[in-house]
N, C-alpha and C positions, 0 to 999 in steps of 0.2 A: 311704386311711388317714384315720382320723377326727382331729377338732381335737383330744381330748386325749391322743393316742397322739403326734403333733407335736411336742407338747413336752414330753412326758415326760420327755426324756434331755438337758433343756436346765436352764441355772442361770437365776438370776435376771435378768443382766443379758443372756441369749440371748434368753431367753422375753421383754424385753421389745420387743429390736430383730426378733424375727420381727412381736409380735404389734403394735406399734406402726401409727397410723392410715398409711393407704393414702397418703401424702404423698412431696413429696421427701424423702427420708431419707438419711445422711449418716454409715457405723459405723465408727469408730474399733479396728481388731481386732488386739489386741495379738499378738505370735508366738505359737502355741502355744493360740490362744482359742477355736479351732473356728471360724474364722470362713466357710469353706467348706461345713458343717454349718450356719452360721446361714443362708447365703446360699440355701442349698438348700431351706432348712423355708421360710422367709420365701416362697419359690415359691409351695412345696407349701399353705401359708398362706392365701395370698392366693386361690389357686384352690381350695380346700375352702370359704373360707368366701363364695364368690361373686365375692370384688373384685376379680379376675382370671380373664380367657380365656385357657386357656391356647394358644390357637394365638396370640395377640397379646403372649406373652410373647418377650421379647429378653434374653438373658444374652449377654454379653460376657465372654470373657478375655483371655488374653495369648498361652497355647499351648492347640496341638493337645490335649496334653497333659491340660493343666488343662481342658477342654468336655469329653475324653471323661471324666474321674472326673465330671464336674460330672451328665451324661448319667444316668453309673451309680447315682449317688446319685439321682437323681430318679425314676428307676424305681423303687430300691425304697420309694419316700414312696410310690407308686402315680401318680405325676405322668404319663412315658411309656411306654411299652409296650413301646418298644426302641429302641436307642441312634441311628439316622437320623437325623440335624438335617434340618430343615427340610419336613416334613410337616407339613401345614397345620391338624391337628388337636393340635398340641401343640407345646410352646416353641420357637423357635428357639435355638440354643446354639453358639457359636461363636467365632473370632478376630476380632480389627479386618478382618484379610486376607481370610477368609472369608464374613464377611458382607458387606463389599463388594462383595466378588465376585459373589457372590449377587445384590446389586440390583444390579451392572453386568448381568448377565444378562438380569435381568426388563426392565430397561429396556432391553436389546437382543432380545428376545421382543417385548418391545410393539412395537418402532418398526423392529422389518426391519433393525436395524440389524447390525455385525460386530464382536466382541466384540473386544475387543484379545488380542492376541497377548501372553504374558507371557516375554520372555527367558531362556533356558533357563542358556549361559552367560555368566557378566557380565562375568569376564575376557577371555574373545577378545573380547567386543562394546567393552570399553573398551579394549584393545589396536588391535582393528581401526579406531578414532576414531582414534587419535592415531599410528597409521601408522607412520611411521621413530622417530617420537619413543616410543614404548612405553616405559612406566615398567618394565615384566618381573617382579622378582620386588615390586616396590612397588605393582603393582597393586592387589594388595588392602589396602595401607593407606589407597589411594586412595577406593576403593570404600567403604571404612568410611566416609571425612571423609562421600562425595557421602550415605549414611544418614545421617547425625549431620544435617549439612545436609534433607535433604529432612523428617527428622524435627523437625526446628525450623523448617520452612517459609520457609528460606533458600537463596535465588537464587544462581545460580555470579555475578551482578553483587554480591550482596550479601555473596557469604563471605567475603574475606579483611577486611571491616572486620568482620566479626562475630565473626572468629577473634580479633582484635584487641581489642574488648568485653570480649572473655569471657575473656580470656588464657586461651585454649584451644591447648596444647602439640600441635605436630602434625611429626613428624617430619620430613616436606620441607616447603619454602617453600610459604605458602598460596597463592602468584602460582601456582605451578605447578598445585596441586591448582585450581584457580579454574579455569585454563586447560584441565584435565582433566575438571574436570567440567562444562565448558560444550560440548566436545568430544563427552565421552559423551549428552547431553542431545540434543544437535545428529541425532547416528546417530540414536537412539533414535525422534523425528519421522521423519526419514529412511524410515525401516526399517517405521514402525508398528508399536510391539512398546513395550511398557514393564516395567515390574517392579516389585515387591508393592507398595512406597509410593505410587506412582500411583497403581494399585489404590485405595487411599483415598481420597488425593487425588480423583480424577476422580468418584468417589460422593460426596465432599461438594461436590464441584461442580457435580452435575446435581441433586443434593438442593436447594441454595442457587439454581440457576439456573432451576430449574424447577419453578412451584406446583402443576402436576399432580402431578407424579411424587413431590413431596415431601409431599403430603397420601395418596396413597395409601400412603407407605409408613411417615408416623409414625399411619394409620388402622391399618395393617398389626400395626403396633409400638408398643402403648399404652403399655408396661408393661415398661422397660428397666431391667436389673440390668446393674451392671460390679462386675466384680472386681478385685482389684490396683490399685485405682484410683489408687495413688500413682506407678506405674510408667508414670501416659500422657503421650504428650508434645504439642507443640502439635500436630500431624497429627491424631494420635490425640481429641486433643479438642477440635479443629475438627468431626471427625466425627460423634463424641458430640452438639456441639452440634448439629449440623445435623439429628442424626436426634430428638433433643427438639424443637426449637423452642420453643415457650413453654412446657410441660408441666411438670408439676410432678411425673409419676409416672413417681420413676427410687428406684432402691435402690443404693447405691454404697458398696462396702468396700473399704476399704484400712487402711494403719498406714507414716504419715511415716517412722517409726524402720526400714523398711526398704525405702526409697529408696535404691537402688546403683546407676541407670541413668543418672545424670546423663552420663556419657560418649558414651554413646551415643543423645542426644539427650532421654532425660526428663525432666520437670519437676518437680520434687514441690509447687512453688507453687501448680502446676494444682487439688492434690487438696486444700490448704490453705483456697483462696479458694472453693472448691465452697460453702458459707454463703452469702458474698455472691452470686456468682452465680445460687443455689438460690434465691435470696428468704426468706433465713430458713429451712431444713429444719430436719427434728427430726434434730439432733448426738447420738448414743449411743456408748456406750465399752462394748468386750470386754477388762476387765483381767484377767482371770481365762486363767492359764497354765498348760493343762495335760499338757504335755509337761515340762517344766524339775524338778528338783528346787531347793528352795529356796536352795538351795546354789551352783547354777548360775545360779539368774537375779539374785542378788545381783550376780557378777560379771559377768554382762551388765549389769546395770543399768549399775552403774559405770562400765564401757564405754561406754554410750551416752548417760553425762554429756558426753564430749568433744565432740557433735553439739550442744551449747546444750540440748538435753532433756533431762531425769528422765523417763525411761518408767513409765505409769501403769500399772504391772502386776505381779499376785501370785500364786505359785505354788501351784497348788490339790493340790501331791505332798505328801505327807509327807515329812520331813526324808533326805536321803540322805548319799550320802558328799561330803566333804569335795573343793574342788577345790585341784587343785596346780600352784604352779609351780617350774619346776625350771629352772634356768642350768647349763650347759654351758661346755664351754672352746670349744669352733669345731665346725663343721659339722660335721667326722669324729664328735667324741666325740656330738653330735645323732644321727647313722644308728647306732651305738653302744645310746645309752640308746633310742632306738626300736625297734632289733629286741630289746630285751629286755622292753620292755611290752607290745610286742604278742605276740611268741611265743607267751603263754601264752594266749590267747584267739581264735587262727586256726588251723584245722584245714580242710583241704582239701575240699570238698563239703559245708562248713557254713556258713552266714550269721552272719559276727558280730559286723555289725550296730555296725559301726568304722568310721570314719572319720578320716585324718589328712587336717588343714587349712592349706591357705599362700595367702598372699596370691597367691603366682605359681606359676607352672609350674615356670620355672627352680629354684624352691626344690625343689618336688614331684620334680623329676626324680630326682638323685640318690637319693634318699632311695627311690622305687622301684625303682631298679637294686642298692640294699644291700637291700632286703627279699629282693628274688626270689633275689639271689647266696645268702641266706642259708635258701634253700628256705621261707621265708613267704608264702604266697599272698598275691598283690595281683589283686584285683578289677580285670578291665576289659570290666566289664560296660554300659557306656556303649553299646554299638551292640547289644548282645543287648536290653539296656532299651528302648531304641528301637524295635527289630523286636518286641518278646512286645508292645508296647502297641500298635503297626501291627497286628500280625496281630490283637490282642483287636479292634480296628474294624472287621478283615475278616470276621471271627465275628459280626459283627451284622449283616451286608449280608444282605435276604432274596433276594436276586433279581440274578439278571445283568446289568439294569439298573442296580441299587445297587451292584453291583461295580465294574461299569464306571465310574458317573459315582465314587466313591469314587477311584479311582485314579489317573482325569484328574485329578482335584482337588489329590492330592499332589502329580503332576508338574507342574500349573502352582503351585499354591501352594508347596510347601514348600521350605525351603532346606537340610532334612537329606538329607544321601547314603544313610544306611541308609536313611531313612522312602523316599525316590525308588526306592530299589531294592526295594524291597517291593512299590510300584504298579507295577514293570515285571513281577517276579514275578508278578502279580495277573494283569496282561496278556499275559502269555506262558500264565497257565494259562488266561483264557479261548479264547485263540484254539487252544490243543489242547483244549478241552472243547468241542465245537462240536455234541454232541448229547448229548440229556436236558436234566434238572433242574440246574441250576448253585444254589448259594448260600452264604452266607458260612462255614458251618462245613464244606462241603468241599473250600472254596479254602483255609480257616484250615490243615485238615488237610494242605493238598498242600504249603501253606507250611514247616508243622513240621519234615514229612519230610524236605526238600529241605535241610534245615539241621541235620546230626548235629551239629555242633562244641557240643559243652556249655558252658555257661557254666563261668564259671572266678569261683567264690567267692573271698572273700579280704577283705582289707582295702581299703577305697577310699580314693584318693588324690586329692581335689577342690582346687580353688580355692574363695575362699570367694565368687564369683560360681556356679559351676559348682554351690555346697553348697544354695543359697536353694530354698527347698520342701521341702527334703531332712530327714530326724533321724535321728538314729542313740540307741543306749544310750550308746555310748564315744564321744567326741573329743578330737584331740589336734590343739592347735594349735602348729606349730612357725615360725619366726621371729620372736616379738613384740619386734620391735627397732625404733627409728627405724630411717626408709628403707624399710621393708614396711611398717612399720603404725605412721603413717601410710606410705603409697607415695611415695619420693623425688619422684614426678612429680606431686603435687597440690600446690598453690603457692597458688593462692586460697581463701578461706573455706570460700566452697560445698564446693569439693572435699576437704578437708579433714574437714569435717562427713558428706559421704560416705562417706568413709573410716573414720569413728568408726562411722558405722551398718553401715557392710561388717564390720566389725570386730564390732558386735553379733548381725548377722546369722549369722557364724560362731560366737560365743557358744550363742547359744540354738537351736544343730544338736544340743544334744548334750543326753539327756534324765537321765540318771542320772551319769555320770561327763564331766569337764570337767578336763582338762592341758596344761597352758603351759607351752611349754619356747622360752627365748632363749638364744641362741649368744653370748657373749662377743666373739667375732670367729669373720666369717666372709669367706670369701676374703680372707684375712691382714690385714683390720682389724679395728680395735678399733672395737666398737659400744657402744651407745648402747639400754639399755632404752626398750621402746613406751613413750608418754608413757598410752598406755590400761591397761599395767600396771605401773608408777611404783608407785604404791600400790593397795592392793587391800582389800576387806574383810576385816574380822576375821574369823579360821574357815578362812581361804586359808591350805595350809601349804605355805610355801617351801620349799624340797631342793636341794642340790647336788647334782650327777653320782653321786656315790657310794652316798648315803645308801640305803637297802632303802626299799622302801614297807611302810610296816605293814598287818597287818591289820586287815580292817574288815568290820562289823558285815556282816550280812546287809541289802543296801535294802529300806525299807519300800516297799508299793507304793502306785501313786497312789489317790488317795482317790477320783476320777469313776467311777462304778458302769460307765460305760460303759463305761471305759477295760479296767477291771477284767473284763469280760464277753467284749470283744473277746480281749484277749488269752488267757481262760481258754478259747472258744472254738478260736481258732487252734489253740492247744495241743493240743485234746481231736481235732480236723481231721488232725491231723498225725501222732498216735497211730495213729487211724482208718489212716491211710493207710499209714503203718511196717507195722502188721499185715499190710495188703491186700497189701503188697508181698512181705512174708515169704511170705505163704502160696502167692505166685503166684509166687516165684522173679522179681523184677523189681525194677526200679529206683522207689523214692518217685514220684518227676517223672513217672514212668511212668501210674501212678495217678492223681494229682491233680497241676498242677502248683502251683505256689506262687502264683503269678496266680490261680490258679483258684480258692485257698483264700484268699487274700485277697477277693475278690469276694463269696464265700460268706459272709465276716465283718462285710463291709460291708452285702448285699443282705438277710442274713436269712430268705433261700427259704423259704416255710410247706408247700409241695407240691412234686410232682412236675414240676410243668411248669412253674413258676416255675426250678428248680433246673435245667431243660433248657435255660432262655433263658443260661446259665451253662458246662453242662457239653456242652450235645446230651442228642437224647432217648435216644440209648442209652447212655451213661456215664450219663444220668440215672436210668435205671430201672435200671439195674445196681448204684448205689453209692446210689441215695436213701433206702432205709431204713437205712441206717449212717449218711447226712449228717443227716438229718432229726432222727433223733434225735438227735444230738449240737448241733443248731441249737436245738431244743427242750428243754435241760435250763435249770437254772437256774445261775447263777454260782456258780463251785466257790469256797468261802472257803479 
């Protein structure tokens, strides 16, 4: 892709943070700002116009997740060729976890050395430490502290006075967890076997201990991008620093106002002080929001006045509808007026594209057990999402080699059970495929097969940790009451401040409509409106329980051409596909799936064989003059 193609589809303030000098740079991206779009041209950027190799390029993120869209988007800039990290002719892309891993390897390649064993489970292994004394079902609270801990790079000598610091709330006595996790630390040496945070750890430590191996592999790695960069914590940016050294060519995105990690050990100080640290970077801002209707990000904003900041950011939609909030008498009459908003917009085998949001579980729960009694689809698409975007990775493996190491990778890296079960799948098909061509689209395929259970559309029932990344058209946030929001259990500033950003974070899930509803009393008290919606903007129309929702105007659509193209696309994809199905007596999903057609939206396919790195080359030559032309018309007004 040429330089002016780049930035075509970029505003002012995009086009300046891609094309900005090859320096330490430092972008401020508001929700909704494309900041993953910039982070990706800025790549594509750098290596068009020479100031980047891209086998020396290093991206960073947080999930699996997020490296593989990151992957997909760079393909279609013309950046990779296909989705494989770590081919030596084009970027690396990957987690903290991953690419440690990765240099633990090469430094266990060079020196004969045996790569550590990564512990499979963590409970028997911290059970089996502390013997008679087993914590049982406290285990895993335990296990969280020794992350928080090892994610702040604090010592089982050093936790319980750091618990104490930080007045950091932890259910059992820290003297216990302290003595828990010195125990599990203890095995761990033991056994020779460690687990992901080490992982880090021990790559910034051969990084730092050793000038051979740290100059080959910031030679390796000129040219580092981080993303989420608000989300790292001192591990994480021990790392970071060790794999810079003095260098000044890093590109680093993030946005302060959604820092919600701090529990779990992140900093957002970290991504603050990046300036000084940087020696002076060039500072740039994405205030430009183009997800939110105006509507909606007023009362994010508002929200995340309570965090000490005014968010620097403006809604690039046109005016939409109005957002509401509505009071209730107690929890019943909440599941009440919720299955009557949602009714009218969930339909069984449709996406739509709804979201109800609570600070907790325990809220969420009920509330899913009265949707479904009242025959409402609830989405629990959580482990089907997991597996369609496992298998899209498996669909890129060319080779049985790529397969294999792919699968290892998940079993020692990852901590999700579906993604696990997908690499053991992987593995059980290679060892029955034990002759011919193996490669990722007919493992992809044996995958599919093996999994008739259809996804079950519906409305989704998130936390508003579980929401972050996520938008939806509709959101309905229910509990905004002291005690959820903020969370009874944040006591200090910081966390408090947290809490207003979680609270924003949930806000600006929701692109066109946005509904607040607080419970009067719930489990027979009398509550206490959120202090985040005490007062609210002009334009906000309040409702009691009873009142009807009026009607309202048709939404305008958002004014970014892109926006507008993508979605007219999809539409025109999904048409395409109704027919194919009609005519073939067959299900949609059948045809194209919804992954499929998202990727197609995304990539842009111009041929044949572009659209097979997507579909296979025979779904590709079968359906490419119907995709092709609908990829090549021009936006429907």
């Amino acid at each position: 892709m040429n330089d002016d193609a780049l930035l075509a589809d970029l505003d002012d303030d995009q086009r300046r943070a891609v094309t900005c000098a090859p320096t330490a740079t430092v972008i401020h991206a508001g929700a909704g700002s494309g900041k993953t779009r910039v982070l990706t041209h800025r790549i594509a950027w750098r290596i068009a116009r020479g100031t980047a190799d891209p086998s020396r390029v290093l991206a960073i993120t947080f999930t699996r997740e997020a490296a593989a869209e990151m992957r997909r988007r760079l393909r279609s800039l013309g950046v990779t060729r296909h989705d494989r990290a770590g081919d030596l002719d084009q970027p690396t892309i990957g987690t903290f976890h991953s690419v440690a891993l990765a240099l633990l390897r090469r430094r266990a390649a060079d020196t004969s050395a045996q790569l550590p064993t990564v512990v499979g489970n963590r409970i028997s292994l911290l059970d089996q430490a502390l013997g008679e004394n087993s914590l049982g079902r406290q285990s895993s609270v335990v296990l969280a502290e020794i992350d928080w801990a090892h994610a702040r790079m604090v010592s089982p000598e050093r936790y319980e006075a750091e618990v104490e610091r930080l007045g950091r709330k932890v259910t059992l006595a820290p003297s216990r967890v302290a003595a828990a996790y010195r125990a599990y630390e203890r095995i761990k040496t033991k056994r020779g076997v460690v687990d992901l945070d080490d992982l880090v750890s021990q790559a910034t430590r051969v990084i730092n201990e050793r000038s051979d191996f740290a100059a080959a592999t910031r030679f390796r790695f000129r040219h580092i991008f981080v993303d989420e960069a608000q989300d790292m914590n001192p591990l994480q940016y021990a790392f970071f620093e060790a794999l810079r050294g003095d260098r000044d060519d890093v590109f680093i995105v993030g946005d302060p106002l959604q820092a919600i990690y701090g529990w779990n050990g992140a900093d957002p100080a970290l991504f603050t002080s990046l300036p000084d640290a940087l020696n002076m970077p060039t500072v740039l801002t994405l205030p430009g929001n183009y997800r939110c209707t105006p509507q909606v990000l007023d009362v994010a904003t508002h929200v995340a006045t309570n965090s000490g900041v005014t968010p620097n950011v403006r809604s690039r939609r046109s005016p939409g509808f109005p957002v509401e909030y509505l009071e209730v008498e107690d929890e019943f009459d909440e599941e009440h007026l919720l299955r009557q908003i949602v009714a009218p917009h969930v339909r069984p085998g449709l996406d739509p594209s709804m979201a109800v949001l609570a600070r907790t579980h325990a809220v969420l729960e009920p509330l899913a057990r009265s949707l479904s009694k009242a025959g409402i689809p609830v989405a629990s698409r959580r482990a089907s999402a997991v597996r369609t975007n496992a298998i899209d990775e498996v669909a890129e493996c060319r080779t049985r080699h790529d397969l294999t190491v792919w699968a290892a990778d998940i079993i020692v890296e990852s901590t999700d059970d579906d993604e696990r079960i997908v690499a053991e799948q992987v593995q059980a098909y290679l060892r029955s495929s034990t002759k011919g061509e193996v490669d990722g689209r007919s493992a992809a395929a044996y995958l599919r097969a093996s999994h008739a259970a259809p996804e079950n559309y519906g409305v989704e029932l998130l936390t508003f940790h579980a929401a972050k990344g996520r938008e939806f058209s509709r959101v309905i946030i229910v509990g905004a009451e002291r005690g959820l929001m903020p969370h009874a259990s944040a006591s200090t500033d910081e966390q408090l401040r947290e809490e207003a950003r979680l609270a924003y974070v949930a806000c600006t899930r929701a692109a066109d409509h946005l509904t607040v509803i607080r419970a009067k009393r719930r489990k027979g008290r009398v509550t206490a409106t959120s202090p985040y919606f005490a007062t609210l903007p002009d334009g906000v129309e309040h409702r009691g329980r009873h009142t009807a929702p009026a009607e309202r105007p048709r939404l305008s659509p958002p004014t970014d051409p892109r926006v507008l193209a993508d979605r007219d696309l999809k539409r025109r994809l999904c048409d395409v596909r109704d027919a194919i199905a009609r005519t073939n007596f067959t299900l949609p999903e059948a045809v194209l799936s919804d992954v499929e057609i998202s990727r197609i939206v995304t990539e842009r396919p111009h041929d044949v064989e572009q659209l097979s790195r997507i579909l296979g080359p025979l779904t590709a030559n079968r359906l490419g003059t119907a995709i092709l032309r609908e990829v090549g018309l021009p936006i429907n007004p």
